[in-house]
C-alpha positions as CSV (number, residue, x, y, z in Angstrom):
1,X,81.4,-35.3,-59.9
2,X,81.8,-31.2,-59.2
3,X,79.6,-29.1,-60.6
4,X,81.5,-25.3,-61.6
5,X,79.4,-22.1,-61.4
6,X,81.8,-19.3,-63.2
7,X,81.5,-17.2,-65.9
8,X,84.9,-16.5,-66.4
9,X,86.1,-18.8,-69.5
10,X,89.5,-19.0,-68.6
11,X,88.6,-19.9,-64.6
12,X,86.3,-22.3,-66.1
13,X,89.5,-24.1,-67.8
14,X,92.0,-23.7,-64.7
15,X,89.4,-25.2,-62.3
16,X,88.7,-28.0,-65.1
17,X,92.2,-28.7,-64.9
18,X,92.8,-28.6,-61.4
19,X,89.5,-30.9,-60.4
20,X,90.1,-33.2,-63.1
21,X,93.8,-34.0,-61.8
22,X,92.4,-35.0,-58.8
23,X,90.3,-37.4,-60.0
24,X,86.6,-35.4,-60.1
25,X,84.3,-35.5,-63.5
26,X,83.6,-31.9,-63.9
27,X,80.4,-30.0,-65.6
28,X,81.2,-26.6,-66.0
29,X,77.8,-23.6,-65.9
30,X,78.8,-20.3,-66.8
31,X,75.6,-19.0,-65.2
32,X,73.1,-19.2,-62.6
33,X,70.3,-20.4,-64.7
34,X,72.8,-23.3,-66.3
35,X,74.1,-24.0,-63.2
36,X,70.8,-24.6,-61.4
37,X,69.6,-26.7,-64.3
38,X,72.9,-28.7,-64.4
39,X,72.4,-29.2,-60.1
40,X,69.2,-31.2,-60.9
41,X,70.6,-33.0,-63.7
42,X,73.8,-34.6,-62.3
43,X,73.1,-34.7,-59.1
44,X,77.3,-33.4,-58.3
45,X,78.8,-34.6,-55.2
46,X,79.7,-30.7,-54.5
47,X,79.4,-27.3,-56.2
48,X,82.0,-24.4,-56.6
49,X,79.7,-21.1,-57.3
50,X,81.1,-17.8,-58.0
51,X,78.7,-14.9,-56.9
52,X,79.8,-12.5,-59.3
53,X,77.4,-14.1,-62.6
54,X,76.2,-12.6,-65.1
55,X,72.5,-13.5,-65.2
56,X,71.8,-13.4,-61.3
57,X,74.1,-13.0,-57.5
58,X,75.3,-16.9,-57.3
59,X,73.5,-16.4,-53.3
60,X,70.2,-17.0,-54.9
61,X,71.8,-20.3,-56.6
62,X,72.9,-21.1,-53.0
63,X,69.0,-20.8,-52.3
64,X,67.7,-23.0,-54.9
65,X,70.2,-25.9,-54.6
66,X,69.5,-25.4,-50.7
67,X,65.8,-25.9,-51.2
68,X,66.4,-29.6,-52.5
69,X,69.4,-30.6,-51.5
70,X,72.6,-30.7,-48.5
71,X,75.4,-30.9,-51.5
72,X,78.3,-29.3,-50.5
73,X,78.5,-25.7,-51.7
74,X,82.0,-23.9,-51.9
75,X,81.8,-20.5,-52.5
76,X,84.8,-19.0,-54.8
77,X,84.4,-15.3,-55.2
78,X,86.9,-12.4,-55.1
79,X,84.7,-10.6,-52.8
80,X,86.4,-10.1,-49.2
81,X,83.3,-8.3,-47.6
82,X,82.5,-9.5,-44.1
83,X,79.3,-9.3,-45.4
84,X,79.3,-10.9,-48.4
85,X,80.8,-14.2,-46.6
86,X,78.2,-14.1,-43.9
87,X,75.4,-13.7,-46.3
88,X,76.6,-16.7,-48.0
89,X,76.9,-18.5,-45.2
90,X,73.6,-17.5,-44.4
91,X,72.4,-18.9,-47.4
92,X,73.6,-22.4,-47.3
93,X,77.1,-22.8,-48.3
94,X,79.7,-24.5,-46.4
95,X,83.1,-22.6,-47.3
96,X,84.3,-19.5,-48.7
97,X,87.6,-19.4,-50.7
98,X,88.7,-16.2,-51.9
99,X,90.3,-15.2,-55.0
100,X,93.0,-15.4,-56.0
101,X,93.7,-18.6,-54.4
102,X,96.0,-21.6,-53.8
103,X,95.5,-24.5,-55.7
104,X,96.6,-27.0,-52.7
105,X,94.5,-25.0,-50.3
106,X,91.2,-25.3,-52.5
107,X,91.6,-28.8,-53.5
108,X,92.2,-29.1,-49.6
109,X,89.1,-27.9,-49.0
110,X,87.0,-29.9,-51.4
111,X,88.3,-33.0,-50.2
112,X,87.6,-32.1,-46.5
113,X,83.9,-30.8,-47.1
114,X,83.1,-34.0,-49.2
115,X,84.7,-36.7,-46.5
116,X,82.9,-35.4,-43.8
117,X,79.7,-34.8,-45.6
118,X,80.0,-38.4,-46.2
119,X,80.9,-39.6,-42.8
120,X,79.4,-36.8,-40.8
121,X,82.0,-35.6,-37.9
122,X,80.3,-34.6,-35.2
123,X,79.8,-36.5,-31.4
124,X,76.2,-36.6,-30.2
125,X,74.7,-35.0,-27.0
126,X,72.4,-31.9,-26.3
127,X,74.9,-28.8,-25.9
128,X,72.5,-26.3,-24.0
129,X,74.0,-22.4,-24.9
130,X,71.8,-20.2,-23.4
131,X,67.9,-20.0,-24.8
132,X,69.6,-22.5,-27.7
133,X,69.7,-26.2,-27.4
134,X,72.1,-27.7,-30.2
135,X,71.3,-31.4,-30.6
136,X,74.7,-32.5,-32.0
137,X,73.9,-36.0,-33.0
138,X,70.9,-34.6,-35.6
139,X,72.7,-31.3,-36.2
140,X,69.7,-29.3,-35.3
141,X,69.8,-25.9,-33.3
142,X,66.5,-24.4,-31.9
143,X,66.1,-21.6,-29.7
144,X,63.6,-21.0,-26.5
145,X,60.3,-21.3,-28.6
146,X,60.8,-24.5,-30.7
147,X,62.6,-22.5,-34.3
148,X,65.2,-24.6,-35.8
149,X,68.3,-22.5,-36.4
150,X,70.0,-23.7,-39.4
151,X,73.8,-24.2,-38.8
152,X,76.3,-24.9,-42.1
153,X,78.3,-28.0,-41.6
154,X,81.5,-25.9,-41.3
155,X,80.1,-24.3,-38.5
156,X,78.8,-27.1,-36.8
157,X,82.0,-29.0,-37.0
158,X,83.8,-25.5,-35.3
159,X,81.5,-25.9,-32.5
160,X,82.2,-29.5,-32.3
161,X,85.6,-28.7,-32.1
162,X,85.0,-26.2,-29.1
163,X,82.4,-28.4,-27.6
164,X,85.0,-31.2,-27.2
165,X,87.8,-28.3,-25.5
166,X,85.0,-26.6,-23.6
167,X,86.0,-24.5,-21.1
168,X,89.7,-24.1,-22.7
169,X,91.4,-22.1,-25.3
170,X,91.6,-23.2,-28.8
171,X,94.3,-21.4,-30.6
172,X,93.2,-20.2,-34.6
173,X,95.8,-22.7,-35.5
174,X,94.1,-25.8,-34.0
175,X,91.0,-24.7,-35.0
176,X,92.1,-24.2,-38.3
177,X,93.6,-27.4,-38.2
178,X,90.8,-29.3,-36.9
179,X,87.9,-28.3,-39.1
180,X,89.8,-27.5,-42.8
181,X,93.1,-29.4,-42.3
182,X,96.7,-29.0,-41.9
183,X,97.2,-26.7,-44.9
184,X,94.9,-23.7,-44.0
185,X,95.6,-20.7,-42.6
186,X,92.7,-18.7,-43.3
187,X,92.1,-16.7,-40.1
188,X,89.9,-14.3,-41.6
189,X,87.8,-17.5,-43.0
190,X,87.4,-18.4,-39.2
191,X,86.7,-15.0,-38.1
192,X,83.7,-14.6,-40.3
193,X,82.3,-18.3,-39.3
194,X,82.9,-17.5,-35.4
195,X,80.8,-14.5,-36.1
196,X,77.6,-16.0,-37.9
197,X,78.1,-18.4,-35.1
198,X,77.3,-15.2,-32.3
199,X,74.7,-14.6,-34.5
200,X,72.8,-17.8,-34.4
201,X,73.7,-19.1,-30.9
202,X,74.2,-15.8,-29.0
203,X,71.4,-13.4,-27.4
204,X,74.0,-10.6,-27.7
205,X,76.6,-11.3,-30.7
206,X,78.7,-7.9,-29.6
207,X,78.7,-9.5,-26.1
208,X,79.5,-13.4,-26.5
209,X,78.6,-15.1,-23.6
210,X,79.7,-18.2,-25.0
211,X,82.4,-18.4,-27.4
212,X,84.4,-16.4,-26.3
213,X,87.5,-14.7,-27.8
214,X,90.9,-15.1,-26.3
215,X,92.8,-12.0,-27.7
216,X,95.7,-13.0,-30.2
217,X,95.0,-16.4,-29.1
218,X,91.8,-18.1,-30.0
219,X,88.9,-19.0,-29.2
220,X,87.0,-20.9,-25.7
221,X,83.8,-22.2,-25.4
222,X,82.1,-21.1,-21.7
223,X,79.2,-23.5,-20.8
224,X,78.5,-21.9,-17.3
225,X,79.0,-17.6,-18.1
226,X,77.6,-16.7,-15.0
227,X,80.5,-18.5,-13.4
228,X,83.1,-17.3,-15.4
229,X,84.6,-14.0,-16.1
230,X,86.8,-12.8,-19.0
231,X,89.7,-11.9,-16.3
232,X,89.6,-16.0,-15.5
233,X,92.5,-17.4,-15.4
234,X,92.9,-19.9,-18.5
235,X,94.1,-23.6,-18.7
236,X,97.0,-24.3,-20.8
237,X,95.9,-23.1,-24.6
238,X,95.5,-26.3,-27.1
239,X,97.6,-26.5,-30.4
């Protein structure tokens, strides 16, 4: 069952539609105080939240479902601020879809979100970045003096995804490929997740030592920086 967050009436009715063709019940909250209430009544197997409601920002819904529970939380909003993604992130959700948007891709992305918070995706093992040690098998992140970072599943699974390349370039298209599917090509999406990422696992985010950016390329993930320069020559880019 999905549980909508929107005010708008006739949104309300497309993503009705569009959820119920594929298969979802669908309880519809046009605004933040419904759509908290209806999160502890149904129980949804994942929310869509816009942030623009009318009683309250749909970030502090993010909070309060975050304070209870790990349902997945898509965020669709027709606000493109870097900052208004990260803040969400930051918050608890899992994706960001911006309107307008494509039916396939957003349907894409529910279906993605839900199998893997189902199955889990990532491998185990202690990835040491710096002062941060990222236990991938419990997905828990602390730095030098014991606090617990909290990374989103999406972001998780993109470090996964490095992890498993380390040392080599993963193109924006693999990337893409590998944490949202075959039918996204949201490279600004990736952008703003590679950020918070710096944010959390880096000592200097305007410096990555770490995940590194491959200019028009992708992205690498450097486990030994002191060894390693950004003039390196690269292995063979992936995807």
């Amino acid at each position: 069952m999905a549980l909508v967050i929107e005010d708008d009436q006739a949104m309300r009715s497309v993503l009705r539609f569009l959820l119920e063709d594929n298969g979802f019940r669908v309880v519809l909250a046009p605004t933040a105080e419904r759509g908290q209430q209806d999160a502890k009544i149904h129980r949804p197997d994942g929310v869509i939240v816009d942030l623009g409601l009318p009683d309250r920002d749909g970030l502090t819904v993010i909070t309060a479902i975050r304070a209870w529970s790990t349902v997945p939380i898509i965020v669709l909003s027709a606000r493109t601020e870097e900052a208004q993604l990260l803040a969400a992130f930051e918050q608890g959700a899992d994706d960001y879809v911006v309107k307008p948007f494509s039916p396939a891709q957003l349907m894409a992305r529910v279906r993605a979100i839900l199998r893997r918070h189902v199955r889990g995706e990532l491998p185990g093992g202690l990835l040491q970045l710096g002062n941060v040690a990222v236990d991938m098998s419990r997905r828990v992140a602390r730095d030098a003096g014991g606090r617990e970072i909290h990374l989103t599943p999406l972001e998780h699974r993109i470090l996964a995804t490095l992890a498993r390349h380390a040392e080599r370039i993963v193109t924006h298209s693999a990337l893409m490929k590998e944490v949202w599917g075959p039918d996204c090509h949201d490279s600004r999406g990736l952008r703003v997740y590679i950020a918070s990422l710096r944010k959390k696992l880096e000592s200097d985010p305007s410096r990555p030592k770490f995940i590194r950016t491959e200019p028009a390329v992708g992205y690498r993930l450097v486990l030994d920086p002191e060894g390693t320069t950004a003039d390196s020559p690269e292995p063979a880019a992936l995807g």
